[in-house]
Each structure stands twice: as structure tokens, then as C-alpha cells.
N, C-alpha and C positions, 0 to 999 in steps of 0.2 A: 579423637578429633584429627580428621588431617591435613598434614602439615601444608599449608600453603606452598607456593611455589612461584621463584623469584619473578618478576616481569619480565616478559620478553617483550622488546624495543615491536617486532611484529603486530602483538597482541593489544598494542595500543590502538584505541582510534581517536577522535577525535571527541570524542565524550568523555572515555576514562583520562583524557587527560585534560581535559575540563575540571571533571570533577577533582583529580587530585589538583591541580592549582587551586580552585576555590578554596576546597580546604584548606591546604597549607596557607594561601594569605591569609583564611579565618584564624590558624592555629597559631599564626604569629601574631597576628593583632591583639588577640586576646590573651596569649600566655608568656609571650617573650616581653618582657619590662623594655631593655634596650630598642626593640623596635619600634617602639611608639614615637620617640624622636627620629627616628629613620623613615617611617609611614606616613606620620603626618607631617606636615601641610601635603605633603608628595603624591598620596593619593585624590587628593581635591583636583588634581589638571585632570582627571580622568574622568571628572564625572559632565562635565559638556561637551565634549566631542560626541558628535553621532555616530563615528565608529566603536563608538563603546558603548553603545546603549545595552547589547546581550551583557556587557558585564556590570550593568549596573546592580543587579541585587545583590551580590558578593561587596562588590564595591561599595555600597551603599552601608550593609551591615558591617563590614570593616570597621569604615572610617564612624560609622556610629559609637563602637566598641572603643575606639581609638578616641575618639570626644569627649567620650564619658570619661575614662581615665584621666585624659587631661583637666577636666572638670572635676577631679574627687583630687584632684593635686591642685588646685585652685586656681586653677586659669581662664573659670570661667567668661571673665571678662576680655580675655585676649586668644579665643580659640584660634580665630584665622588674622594672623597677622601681614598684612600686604606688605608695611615697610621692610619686612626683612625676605617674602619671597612676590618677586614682577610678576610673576609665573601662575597666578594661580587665578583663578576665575574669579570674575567679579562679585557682589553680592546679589547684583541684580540679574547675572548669567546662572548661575547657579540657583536661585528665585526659579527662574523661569524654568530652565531643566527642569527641577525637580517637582514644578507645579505640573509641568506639559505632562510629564513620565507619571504623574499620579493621577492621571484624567483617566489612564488604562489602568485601573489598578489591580485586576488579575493575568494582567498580559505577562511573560518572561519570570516566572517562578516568581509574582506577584510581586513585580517589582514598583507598583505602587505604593503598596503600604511599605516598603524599604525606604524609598525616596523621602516619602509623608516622615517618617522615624528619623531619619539624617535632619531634614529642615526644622523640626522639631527641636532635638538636638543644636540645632547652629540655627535657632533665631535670635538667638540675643548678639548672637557675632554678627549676623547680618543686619539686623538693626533692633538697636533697647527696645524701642517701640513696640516692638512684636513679641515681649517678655507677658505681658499679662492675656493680650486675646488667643495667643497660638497655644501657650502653656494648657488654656483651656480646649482648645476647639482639635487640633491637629490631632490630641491623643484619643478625643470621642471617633473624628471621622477614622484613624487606623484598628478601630474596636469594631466601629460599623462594617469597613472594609473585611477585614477580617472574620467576623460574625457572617457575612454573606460567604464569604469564600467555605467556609463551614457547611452553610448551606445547599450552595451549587455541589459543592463534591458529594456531600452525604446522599 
């Protein structure tokens, strides 16, 4: 097998170094315990700005991964806490974003069904209310989504 050979700062463009960020905030989110208090709420200012929309699928499966945890440590009921961060989008901006972002939902490395998977995840933060019709409905229409994405490519 042979041996790789180190990066050269040249040989970078602006894809492979895309892809190594993606990664690494996936690999932290998901395997460093410490950064999930570091990550979360901190990634949620990212997901309404329209200059972020190319990274919403990264960001979206992140802070999904990062929710979850927090949710298997019991916080379900206090995921996005506003008293302790100003900073962070509202529930009704974040609603919206991630409704608008999953109207296209094969557009940006299908960053509809990501979006659909986060609001999923943070319906009960964003409002009780939405604990029994999205619990059902959000994870049919990311199956639907996804099942056709299947199909277009195939």
C-alpha cells in the first residue's frame, strides 16, 4: 500500500478543504464528550444567517448529533436555553429557516432532509406542542425525502 504523503498548503483548493472541515466538526461532535458543551447552543447562531446556507448540511447533522446527546443526558426538556445564551436564534427564526431550507430538499447535499432531522430533534424545544404531531409526521416526510433521493440517483 502507499504511503500517503503529507498535504501540501498548494495542493489544497477549496473543496478539500471543505471537506476536511466538515469532517472534523462531524468528528468532534460526535466523538469528543467535551465538545458538546463547547458546540452547543454555539452552533444554532449558524443556522439563520443566509451566508451559511452551503453549510447548513454539516451544520445541521452536527448540532442534530450534539441534541441527541444532550437528550440521552436528560435535557430533553431545556435543549435551547435563551436565558443563559442572547445570541441565539429564535424559535420562530429557526422554524422558518429550517421549514424554507426543506421546501428544496435535494438542493446542497440534500440539505432538506438535514434541516427536516434537526427540527425534528428541537421540536419539543421549540415548542411542547409540536411533541406529538411532528414526532409523527417530520420522520415520515425525511423517509419520503430520502426514498425519492434514492430514486432520482438510481
Amino acid at each position: 500500500q502507499p504511503k500517503k504523503q503529507p498535504l501540501d498548503a498548494d495542493d489544497l483548493t477549496s473543496d478539500s478543504v471543505q471537506s476536511i472541515s466538515v469532517n472534523t466538526l462531524f468528528l468532534l461532535s460526535t466523538t469528543v464528550d467535551r465538545m458538546n458543551n463547547v458546540l452547543w447552543p454555539y452552533l444554532l447562531e449558524f443556522v439563520t444567517p443566509i451566508q451559511f446556507t452551503n453549510a447548513l448540511t454539516p451544520l445541521c447533522k452536527s448540532l442534530m448529533c450534539l441534541a441527541v446527546k444532550k437528550q440521552e443526558e436528560g435535557e430533553n426538556a431545556s435543549l435551547i436555553r435563551y436565558d443563559l445564551n442572547a445570541n441565539l436564534p429564535s424559535p420562530y427564526a429557526l422554524t422558518t429557516r429550517l421549514l424554507v431550507v426543506s421546501s428544496q430538499p435535494y438542493v446542497g447535499d440534500c440539505r432538506g432532509a438535514a434541516a427536516l432531522r434537526l427540527l425534528n430533534v428541537l421540536h419539543y424545544s421549540i415548542h411542547p406542542a409540536l411533541d406529538q404531531p411532528w414526532s409523527k409526521k417530520v420522520p415520515l416526510l425525511v423517509e419520503h425525502i430520502e426514498g425519492r433521493k434514492g430514486l432520482l440517483l438510481g
